[in-house]
ROVEXKE-74630 format. One record per atom (N, C-alpha, C): x, y, z. Coordinates in steps of 0.001 Angstrom, whole numbers, plus 524288, in hexadecimal, padded with zeros to 5 digits. Atoms other than C-alpha are relative to their C-alpha. Layout:
% residues N
XYZ
...
***
This chain:
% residues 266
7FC047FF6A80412
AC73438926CF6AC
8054B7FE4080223
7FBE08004B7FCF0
AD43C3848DCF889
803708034580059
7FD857FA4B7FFC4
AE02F38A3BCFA96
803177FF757F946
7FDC37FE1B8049C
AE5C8385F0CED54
7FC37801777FB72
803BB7FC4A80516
ADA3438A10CE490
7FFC98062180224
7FF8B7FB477FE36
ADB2F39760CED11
803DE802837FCDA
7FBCA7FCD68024F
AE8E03995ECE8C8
800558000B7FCA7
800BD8012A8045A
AE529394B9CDC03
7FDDB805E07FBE8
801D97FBA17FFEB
ADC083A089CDC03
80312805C280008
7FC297FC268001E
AE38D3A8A2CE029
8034F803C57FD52
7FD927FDB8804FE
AECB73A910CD774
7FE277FF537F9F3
803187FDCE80574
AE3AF3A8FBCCCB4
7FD498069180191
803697FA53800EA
ADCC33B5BDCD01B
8065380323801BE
7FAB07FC8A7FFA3
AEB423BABCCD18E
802D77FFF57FB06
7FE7A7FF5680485
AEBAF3B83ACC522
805087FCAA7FDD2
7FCE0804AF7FEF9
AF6DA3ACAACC752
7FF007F94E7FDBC
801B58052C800E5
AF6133A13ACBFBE
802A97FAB680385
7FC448004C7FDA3
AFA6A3980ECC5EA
801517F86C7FBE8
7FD0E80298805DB
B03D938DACCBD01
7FD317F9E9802A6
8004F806297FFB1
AFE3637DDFCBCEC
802DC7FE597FC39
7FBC78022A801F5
B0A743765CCB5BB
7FAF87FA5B7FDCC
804D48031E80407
B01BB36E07CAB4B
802A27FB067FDEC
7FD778054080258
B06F536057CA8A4
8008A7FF3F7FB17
800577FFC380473
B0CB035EBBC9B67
802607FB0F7FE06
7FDAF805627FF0A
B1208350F6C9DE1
7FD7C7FE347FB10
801C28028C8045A
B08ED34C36C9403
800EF801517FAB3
7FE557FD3180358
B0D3535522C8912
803B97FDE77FF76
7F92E8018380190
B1A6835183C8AA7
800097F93D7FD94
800CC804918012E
B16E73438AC89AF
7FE5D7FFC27FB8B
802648026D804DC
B0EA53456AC7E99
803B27FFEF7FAF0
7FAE37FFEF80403
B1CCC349B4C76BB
801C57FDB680110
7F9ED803B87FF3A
B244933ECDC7B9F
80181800BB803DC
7FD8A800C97FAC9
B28E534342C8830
7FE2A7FD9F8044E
801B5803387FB1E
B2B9F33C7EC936E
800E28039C803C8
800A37FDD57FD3A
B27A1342C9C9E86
80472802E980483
7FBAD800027FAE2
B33D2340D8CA8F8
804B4800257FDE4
7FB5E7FDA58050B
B3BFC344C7C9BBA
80182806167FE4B
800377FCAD80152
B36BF35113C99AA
7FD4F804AF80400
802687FC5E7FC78
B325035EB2CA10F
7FF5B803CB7FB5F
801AC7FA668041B
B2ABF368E6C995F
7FC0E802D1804B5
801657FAB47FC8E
B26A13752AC9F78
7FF15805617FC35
803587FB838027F
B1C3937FD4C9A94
7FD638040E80444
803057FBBC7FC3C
B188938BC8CA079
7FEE2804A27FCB6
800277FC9B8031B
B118239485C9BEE
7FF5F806F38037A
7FEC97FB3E7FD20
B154F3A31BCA181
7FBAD804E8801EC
803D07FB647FEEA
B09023AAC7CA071
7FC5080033805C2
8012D800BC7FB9D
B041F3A356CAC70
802777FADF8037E
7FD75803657FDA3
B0DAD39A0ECB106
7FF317F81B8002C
800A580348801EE
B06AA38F28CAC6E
802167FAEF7FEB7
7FB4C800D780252
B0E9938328CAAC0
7FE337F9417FE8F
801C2805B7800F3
B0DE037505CA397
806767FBBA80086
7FBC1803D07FE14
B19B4369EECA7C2
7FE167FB6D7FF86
7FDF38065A7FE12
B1F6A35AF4CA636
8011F800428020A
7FAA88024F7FD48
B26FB353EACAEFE
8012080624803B4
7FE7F7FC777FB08
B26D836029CB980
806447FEEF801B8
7FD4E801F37FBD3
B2EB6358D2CC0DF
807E1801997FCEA
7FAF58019280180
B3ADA3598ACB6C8
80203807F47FE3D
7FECA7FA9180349
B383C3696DCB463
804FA803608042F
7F9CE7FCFE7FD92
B42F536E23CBF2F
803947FC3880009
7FB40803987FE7E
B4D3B364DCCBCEF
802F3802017FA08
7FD6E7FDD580255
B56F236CCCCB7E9
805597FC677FAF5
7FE02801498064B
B5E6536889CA8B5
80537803407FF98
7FB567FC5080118
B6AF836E97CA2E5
7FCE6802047F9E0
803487FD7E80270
B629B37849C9A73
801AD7FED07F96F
7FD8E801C880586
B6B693744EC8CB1
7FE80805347FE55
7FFD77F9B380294
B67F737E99C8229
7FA548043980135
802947FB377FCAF
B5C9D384A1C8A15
8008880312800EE
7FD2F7FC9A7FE93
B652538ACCC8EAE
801BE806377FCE7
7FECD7FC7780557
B66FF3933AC81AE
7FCCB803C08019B
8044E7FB417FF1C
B5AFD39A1BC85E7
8030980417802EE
7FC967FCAB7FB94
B61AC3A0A1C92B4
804D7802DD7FD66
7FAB47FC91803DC
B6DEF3A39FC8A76
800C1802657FAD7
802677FD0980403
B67F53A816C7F2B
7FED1805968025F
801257FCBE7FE89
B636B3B260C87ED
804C18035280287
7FC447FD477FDBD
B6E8C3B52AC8E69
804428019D7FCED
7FC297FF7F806DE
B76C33B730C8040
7FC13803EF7FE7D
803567FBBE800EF
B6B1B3BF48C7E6E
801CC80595802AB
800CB7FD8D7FC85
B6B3B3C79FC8A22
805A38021F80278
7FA0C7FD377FE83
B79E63C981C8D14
80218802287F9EC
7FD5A7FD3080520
B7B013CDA8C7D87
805C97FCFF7FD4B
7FB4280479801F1
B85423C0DFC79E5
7FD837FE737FB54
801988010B80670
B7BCB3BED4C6ED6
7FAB6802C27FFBA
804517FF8A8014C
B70963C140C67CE
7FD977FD2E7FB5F
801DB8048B8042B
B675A3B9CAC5F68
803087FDE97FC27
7FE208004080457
B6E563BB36C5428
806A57FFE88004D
7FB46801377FF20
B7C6D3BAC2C58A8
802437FAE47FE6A
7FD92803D780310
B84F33B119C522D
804FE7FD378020D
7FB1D801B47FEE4
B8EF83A85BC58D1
8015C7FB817FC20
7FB28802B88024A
B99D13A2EEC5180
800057FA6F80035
7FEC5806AE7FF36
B9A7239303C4F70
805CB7FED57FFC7
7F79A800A3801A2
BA88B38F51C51AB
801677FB5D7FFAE
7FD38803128057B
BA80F38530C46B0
7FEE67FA9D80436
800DA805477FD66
BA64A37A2AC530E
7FB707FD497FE46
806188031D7FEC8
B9BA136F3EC4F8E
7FCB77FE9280365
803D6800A57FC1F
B90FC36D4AC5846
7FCB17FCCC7FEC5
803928023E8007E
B86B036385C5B76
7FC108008B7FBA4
8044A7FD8880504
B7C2C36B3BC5128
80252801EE7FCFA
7FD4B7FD13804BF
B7F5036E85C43CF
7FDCE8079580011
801D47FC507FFCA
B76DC37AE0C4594
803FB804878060C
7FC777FE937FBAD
B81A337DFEC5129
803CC803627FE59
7F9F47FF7B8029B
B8CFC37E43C48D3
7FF55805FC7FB11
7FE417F9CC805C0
B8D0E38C8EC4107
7FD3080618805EA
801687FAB37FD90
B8A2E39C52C4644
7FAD87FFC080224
805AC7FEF47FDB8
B7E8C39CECC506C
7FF4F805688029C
803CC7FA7B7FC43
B752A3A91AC54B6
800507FE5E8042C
80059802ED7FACA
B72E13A782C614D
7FA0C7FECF7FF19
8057880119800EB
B63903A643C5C3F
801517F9D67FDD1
800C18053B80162
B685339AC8C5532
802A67FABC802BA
7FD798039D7FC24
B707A3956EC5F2F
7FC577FD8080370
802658029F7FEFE
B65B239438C65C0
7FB667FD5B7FFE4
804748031180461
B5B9338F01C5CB3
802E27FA337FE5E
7FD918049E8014F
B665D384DEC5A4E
8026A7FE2F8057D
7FE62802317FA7B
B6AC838300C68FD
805A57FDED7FEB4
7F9D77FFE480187
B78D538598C63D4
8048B800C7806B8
7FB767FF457FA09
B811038214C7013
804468043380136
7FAE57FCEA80028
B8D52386EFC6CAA
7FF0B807018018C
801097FB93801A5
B87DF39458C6AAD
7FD7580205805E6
801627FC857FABF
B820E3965FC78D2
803FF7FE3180458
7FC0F8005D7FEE4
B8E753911BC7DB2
803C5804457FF9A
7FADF7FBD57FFD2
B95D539C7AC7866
7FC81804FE80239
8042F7FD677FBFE
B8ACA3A437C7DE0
8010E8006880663
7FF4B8017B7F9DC
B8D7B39EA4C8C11
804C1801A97FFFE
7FA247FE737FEBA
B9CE13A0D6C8A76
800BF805527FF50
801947FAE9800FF
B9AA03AD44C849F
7FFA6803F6803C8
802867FBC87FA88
B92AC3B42DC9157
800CF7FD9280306
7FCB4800E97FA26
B99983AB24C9B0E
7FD007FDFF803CD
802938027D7FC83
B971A3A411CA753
7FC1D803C5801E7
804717FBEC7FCEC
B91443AEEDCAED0
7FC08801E67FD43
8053F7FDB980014
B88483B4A6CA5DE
7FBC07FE067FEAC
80291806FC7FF9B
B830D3A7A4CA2B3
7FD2B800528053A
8009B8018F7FA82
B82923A595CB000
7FA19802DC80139
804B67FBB87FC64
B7AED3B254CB590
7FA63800A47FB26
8069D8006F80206
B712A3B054CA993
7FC047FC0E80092
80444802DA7FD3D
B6B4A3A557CAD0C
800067FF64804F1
801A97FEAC7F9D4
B6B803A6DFCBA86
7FA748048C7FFF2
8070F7FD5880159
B62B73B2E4CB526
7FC147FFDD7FFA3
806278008B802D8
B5A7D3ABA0CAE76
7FEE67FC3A80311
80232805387FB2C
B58C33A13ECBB21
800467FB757FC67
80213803748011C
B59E739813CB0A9
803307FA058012D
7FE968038B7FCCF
B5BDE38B02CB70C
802308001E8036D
7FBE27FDB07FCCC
B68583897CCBF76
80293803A27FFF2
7FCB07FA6A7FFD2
B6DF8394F8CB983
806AD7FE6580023
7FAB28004E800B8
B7C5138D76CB8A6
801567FD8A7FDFF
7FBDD800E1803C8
B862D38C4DCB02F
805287FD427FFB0
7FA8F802C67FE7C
B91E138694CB730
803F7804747FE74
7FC1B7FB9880211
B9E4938C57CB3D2
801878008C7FAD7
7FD7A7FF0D80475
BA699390CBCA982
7FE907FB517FBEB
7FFF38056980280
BA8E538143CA472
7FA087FFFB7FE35
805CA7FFD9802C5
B99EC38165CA1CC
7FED7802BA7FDFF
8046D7FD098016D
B95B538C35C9BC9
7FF707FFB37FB30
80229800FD80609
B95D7385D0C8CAC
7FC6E7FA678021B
802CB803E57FF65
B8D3A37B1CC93B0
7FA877FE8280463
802AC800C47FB45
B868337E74C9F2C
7FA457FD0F80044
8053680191800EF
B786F37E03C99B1
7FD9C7F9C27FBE2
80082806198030C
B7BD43702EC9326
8011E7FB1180392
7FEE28059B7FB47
B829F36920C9E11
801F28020180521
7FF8E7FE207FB6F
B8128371DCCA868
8042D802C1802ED
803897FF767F8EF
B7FF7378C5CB4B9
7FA9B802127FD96
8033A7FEF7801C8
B766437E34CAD31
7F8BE7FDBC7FF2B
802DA803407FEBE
B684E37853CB096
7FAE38050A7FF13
807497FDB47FF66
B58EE37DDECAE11
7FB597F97C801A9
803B68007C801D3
B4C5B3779FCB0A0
7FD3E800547FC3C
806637FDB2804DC
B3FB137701CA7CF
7FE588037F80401
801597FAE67FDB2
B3A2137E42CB357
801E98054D7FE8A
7FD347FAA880064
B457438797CB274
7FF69802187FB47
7FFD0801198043E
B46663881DCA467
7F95E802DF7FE3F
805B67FC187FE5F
B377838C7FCA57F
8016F8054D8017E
800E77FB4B7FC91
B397C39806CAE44
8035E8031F7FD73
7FD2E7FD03804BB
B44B739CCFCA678
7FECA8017F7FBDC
8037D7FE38801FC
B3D6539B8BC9B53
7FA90803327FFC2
805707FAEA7FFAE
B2FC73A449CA03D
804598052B800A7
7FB4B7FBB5801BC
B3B393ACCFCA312
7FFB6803467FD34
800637FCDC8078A
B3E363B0F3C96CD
7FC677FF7C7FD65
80396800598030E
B32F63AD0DC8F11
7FCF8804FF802E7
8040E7FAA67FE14
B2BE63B924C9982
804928046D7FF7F
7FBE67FD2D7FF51
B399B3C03AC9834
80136803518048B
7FFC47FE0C7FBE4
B3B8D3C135CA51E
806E07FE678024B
7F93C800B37FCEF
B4BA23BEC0CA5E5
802538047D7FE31
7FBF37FCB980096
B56483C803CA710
801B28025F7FAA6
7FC32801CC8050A
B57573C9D9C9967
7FD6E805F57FA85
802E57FB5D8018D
B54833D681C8EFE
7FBC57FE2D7FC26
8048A8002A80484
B48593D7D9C8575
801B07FF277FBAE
7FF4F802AA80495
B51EE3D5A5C7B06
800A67FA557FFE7
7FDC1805797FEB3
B56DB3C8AAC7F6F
7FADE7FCCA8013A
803248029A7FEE2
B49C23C3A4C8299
7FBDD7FF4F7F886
8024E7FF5B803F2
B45DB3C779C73CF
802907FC587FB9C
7FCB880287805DE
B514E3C0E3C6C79
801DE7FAE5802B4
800C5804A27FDB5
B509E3B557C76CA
7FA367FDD17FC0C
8045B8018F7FFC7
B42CD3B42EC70FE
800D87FE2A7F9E6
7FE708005180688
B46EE3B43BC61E5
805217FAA37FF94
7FB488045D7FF9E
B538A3AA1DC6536
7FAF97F9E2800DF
800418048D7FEF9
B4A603A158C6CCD
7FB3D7FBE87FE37
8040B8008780142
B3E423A0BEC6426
800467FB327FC7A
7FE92804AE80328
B3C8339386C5EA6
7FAC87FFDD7FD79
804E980114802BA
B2DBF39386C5882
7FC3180401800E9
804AB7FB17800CA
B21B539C5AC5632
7FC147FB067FDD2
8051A8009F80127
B140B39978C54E8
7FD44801287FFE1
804217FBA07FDD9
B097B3A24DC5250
801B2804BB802FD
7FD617FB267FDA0
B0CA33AC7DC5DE2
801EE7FCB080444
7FAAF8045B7FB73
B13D339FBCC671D
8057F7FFFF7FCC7
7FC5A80029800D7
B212A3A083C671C
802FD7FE1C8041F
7FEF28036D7FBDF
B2AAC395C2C6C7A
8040D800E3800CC
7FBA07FE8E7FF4F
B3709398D2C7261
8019A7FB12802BE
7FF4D803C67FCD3
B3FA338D7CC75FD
807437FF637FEB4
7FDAA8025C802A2
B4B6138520C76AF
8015D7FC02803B4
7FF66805A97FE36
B50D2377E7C78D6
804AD7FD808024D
7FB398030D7FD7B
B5ADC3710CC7F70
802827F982800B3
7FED3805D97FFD4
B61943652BC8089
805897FED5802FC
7FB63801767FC1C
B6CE335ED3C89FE
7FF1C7FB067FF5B
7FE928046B800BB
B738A35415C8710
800E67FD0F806F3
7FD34800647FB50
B766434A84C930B
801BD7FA3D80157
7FE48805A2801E0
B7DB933F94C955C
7FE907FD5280409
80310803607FDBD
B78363345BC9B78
7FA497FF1B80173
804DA7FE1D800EB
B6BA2338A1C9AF5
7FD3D801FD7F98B
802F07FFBA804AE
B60E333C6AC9102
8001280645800D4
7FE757FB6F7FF83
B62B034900C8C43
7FC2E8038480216
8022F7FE267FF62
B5BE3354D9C8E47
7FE77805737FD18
8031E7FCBD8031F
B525635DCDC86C7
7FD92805008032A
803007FAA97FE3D
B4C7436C96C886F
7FE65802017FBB2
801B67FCFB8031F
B441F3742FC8199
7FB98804A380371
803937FCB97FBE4
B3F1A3815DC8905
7FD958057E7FC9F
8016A7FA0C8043B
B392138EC8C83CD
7F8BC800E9801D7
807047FE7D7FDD6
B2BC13958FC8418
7FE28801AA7FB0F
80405800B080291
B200F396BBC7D54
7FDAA806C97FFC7
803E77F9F37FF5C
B1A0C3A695C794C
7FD6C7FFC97FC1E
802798007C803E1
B0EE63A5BEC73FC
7F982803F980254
8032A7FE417FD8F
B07EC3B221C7589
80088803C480532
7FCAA7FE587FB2B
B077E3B843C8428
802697FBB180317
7FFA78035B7FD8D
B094E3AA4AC88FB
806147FC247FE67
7FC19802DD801F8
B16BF3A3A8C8A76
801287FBEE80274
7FF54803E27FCFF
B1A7839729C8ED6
804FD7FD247FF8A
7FA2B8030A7FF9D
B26A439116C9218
800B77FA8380142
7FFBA8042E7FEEF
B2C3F3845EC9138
804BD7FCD58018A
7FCB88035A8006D
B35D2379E5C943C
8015B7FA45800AE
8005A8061180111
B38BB36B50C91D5
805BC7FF04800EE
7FA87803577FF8F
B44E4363E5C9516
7FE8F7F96E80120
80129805CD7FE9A
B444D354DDC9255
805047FE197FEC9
7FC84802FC80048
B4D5B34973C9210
7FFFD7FD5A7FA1D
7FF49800ED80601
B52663452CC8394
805067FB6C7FF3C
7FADB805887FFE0
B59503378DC8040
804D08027E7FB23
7FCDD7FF818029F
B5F5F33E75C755F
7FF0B805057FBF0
800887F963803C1
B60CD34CE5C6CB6
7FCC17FE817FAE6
804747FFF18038A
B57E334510C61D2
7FBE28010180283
803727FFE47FD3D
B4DA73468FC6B1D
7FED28068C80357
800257FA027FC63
B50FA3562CC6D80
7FAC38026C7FE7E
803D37FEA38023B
B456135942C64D7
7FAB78009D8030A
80539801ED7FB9A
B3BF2354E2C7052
7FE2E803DA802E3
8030C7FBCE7FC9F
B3C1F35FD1C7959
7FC17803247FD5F
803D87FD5F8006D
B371A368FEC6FBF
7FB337FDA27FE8C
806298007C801C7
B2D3C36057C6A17
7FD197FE33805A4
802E9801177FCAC
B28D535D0DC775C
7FE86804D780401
802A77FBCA7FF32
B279836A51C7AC8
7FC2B801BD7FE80
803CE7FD6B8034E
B1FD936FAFC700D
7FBBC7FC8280069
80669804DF7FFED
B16F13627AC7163
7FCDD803AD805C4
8020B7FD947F8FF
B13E836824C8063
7FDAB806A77FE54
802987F919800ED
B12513777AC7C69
7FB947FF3F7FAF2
8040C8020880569
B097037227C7044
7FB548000D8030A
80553802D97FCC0
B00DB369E4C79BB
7FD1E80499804C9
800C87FB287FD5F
B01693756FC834F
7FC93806087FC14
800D97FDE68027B
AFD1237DF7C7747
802A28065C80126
7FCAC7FBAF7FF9C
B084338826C7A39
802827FEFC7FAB0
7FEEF7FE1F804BB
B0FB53868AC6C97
7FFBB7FAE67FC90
801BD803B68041F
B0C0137BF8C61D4
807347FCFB7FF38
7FA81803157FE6B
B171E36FFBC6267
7FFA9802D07FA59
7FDC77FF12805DC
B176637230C5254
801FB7FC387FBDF
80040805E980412
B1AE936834C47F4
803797FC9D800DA
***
């Protein structure tokens, strides 16, 4: 016997699965993506399980754009600066989206990935408590820069995640294992719920960063409960242009379809 079917053993009668990362290169391809464009990353939590593109591109840390909403959604949660239903003020400025411009929840702020609105969020609770929450939540570099950044950090930086990272943050919370109370993990779950199916339910959201001289860049991360079994995901690809933002998710849902974790849908 050798020694790696031993340890193989091993940790099977220890009851240890142990995770093989399942090539999904072809999936991605079969929606259109190009391979050395895009990184998608599935894991599924009940045994560590995990399916990946493009490996190679999953730690090379991004400026997270409105991903980021997730983390500060929680932390507007959890320091009591809002709650679902809380209502900030539009002050009459126009914005990029017509759906921008009038009174947002913070549920719909971020169902609409209303900038402005987690901007006054960030100025609101300040460098530091910004700061020491994601440092909490390990998620990515954990920085913000100073003062001058903090209506931008998570758009044009210091601010940086992985898909790896971006993963691990996400099993995180999806097992509710951060710093954070049983209410805040309940009305995180109602803010960030984007679809139902049967008894699957998909929690997500999307991102986008503009960048100049380059082709932009796309996210779409969140997890999969369907059942006792949950699975988490994340995608970040390269995008010639915001007609083309539409892609991540459909090239997500094509991958969790083919995977038969939640049906892409019409």
């Amino acid at each position: 016997m050798t020694l790696l079917r031993w340890v193989a053993l091993c940790a099977l009668f220890a009851g240890k699965a142990i995770a093989q990362p399942t090539d999904i290169s072809p999936f991605v391809a079969e929606a259109g993506g190009e391979n050395a464009r895009v990184v998608m990353r599935v894991e599924r939590l009940s045994d560590g399980h995990e399916w990946s593109s493009n490996p190679e591109r999953a730690n090379e840390r991004f400026q997270p754009a409105s991903t980021s909403k997730i983390p500060h959604t929680l932390i507007a949660l959890e320091t009591g600066f809002a709650g679902p239903e809380t209502v900030f003020a539009w002050d009459g400025k126009r914005r990029t989206f017509e759906s921008w411009n009038e009174d947002q929840t913070l549920t719909r702020a971020f169902q609409r990935s209303a900038v402005w609105v987690y901007q006054e969020i960030a100025r609101g609770l300040g460098e530091e408590v910004m700061s020491e929450w994601l440092a909490a939540f390990d998620y990515g570099n954990a920085e913000i820069g100073g003062a001058q950044d903090l209506q931008q950090y998570w758009l044009r930086g210091p601010l940086a995640i992985s898909a790896d990272e971006q993963l691990a943050f996400l099993a995180r919370l999806a097992r509710e294992d951060l710093p954070l109370s049983a209410e805040t993990y309940a009305k995180a779950r109602e803010i960030m719920l984007a679809e139902t199916q049967e008894d699957a339910r998909l929690y997500a959201k999307t991102g986008y960063n503009l960048r100049e001289g380059q082709d932009d860049l796309g996210w779409y991360v969140g997890w999969v409960e369907d059942g006792a079994e949950i699975y988490v995901f994340a995608l970040n690809m390269d995008l010639p242009g915001f007609d083309k933002a539409p892609e991540r998710q459909r090239l997500v849902r094509h991958v969790l379809d083919r995977l038969e974790i939640f049906a892409a849908g019409e």
